[in-house]
N, C-alpha and C positions, 0 to 999 in steps of 0.2 A: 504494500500500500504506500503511495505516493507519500510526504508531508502535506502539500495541498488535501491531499481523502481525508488524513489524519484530521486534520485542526477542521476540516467541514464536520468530520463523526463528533470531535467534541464538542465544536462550536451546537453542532444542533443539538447535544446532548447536554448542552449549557442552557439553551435557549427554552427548551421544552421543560426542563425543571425550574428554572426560574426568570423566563425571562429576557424579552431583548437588552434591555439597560440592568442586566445585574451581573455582568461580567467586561471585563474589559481585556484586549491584545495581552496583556502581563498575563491574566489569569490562564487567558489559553495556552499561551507559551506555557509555562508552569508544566499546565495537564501534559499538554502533549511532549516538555521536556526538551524546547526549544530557547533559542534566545527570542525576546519581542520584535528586534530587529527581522527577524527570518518570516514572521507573519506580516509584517508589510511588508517581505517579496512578494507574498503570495497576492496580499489582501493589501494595497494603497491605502482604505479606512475603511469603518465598521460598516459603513454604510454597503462598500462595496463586498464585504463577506455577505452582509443579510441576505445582499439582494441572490449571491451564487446559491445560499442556503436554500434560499425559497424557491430557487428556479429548480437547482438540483432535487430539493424535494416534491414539486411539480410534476417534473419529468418524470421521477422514479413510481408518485404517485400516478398517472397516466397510464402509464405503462404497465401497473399490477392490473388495473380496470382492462386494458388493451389485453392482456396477457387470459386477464379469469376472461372476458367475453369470447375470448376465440376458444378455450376450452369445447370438447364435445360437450360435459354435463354440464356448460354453461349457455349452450349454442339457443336455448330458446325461454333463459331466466329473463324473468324481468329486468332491465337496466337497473331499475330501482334497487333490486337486490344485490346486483350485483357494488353497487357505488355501496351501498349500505355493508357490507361483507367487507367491503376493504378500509372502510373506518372500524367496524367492527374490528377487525384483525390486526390493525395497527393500533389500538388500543388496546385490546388483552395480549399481543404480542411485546408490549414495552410499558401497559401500564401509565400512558403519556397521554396526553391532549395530540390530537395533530399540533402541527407544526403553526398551521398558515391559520385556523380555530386560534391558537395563544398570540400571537400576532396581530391576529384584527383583533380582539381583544387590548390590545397593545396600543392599537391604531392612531390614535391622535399623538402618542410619545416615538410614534417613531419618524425615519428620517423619510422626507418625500419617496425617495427611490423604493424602500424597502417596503413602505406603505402600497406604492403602486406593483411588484413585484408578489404580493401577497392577494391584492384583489386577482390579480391575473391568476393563482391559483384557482380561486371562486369562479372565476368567468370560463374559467378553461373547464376545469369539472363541471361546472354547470352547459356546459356547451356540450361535453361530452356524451352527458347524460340527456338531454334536452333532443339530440341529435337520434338517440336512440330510444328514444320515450315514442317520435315523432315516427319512426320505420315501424317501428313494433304496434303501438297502439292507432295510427292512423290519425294522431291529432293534427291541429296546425303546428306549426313552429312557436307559435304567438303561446297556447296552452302547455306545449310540451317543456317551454323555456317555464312559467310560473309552474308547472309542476316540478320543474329541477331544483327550484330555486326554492321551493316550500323541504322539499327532499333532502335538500345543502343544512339549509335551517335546523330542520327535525335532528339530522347526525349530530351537527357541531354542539345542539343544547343538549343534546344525549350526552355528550363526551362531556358537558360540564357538569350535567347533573351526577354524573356517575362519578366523575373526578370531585366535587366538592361535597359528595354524600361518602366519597372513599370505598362506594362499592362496584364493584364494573359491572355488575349483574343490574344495575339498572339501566345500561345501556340497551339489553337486552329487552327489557320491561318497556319500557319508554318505547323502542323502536319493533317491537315484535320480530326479533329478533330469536332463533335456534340457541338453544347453547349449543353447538356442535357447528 
């Protein structure tokens, strides 16, 4: 693994436990057991780590969605479930809020770039989904977008109720959700 993967793993693993402003270049250095110096070869300013963080975890997030739909036993699930399955699974797999969830949370303290950066997650899964709501069920685009966006909503207040209640099993409850 590169230095750049490393200080993206901590940083997002910084980020998701406490926070886009509760860490600073020294801290990460530290973790990753670098000089500070060497995280702005990587990263110029914070602003410019957030924004790789969020893109990188966009991309990676797409891509599980991209990955379960093309599945055979996924080839005729609801989109819904399936967007739903991969919040699901990145919460009981780390126990963590999504990324871009603590972030717009965040949203008025953070810096323009990373603000904008983080909506484009929202837009992009909602588009994703939106796109496949509209093939599958026959809506317009116009209802298949407000059903994504109701859908986006439902996940990310699941992931807070279940994070600030400290149980994950309500995420389950909340969203009708399998435990399996």
């Amino acid at each position: 693994m590169s230095v750049k993967e490393q200080l993206l793993d901590v940083a997002e693993a910084m980020v998701r436990e406490g926070g886009y402003n509760n860490f600073s270049f020294r801290d990460l250095a530290d973790k990753v057991g670098i000089k500070s110096a060497s995280v702005h070869y990587h990263f110029k300013t914070k602003p410019d780590l957030g924004v790789e963080l969020v893109r990188r975890y966009t991309a990676r997030f797409l891509q599980t969605l991209d990955t379960a739909a093309s599945t055979p036993e996924q080839a005729d699930a609801a989109p819904q479930a399936i967007v739903q399955r991969g919040f699901r699974d990145a919460l009981h797999s780390s126990g963590m809020m999504c990324l871009c969830g603590l972030l717009a949370a965040e949203g008025d303290g953070l810096p323009p770039e990373v603000r904008q950066a983080t909506r484009a997650f929202f837009e992009g899964t909602q588009q994703w989904l939106a796109e496949r709501i509209a093939q599958q069920s026959g809506t317009t685009p116009e209802q298949a977008a407000q059903q994504a966006l109701r859908q986006m909503a439902m996940l990310e207040g699941a992931m807070l109720m279940a994070k600030i209640h400290d149980d994950l099993r309500l995420f389950d409850q909340i969203t009708g959700s399998d435990a399996g």
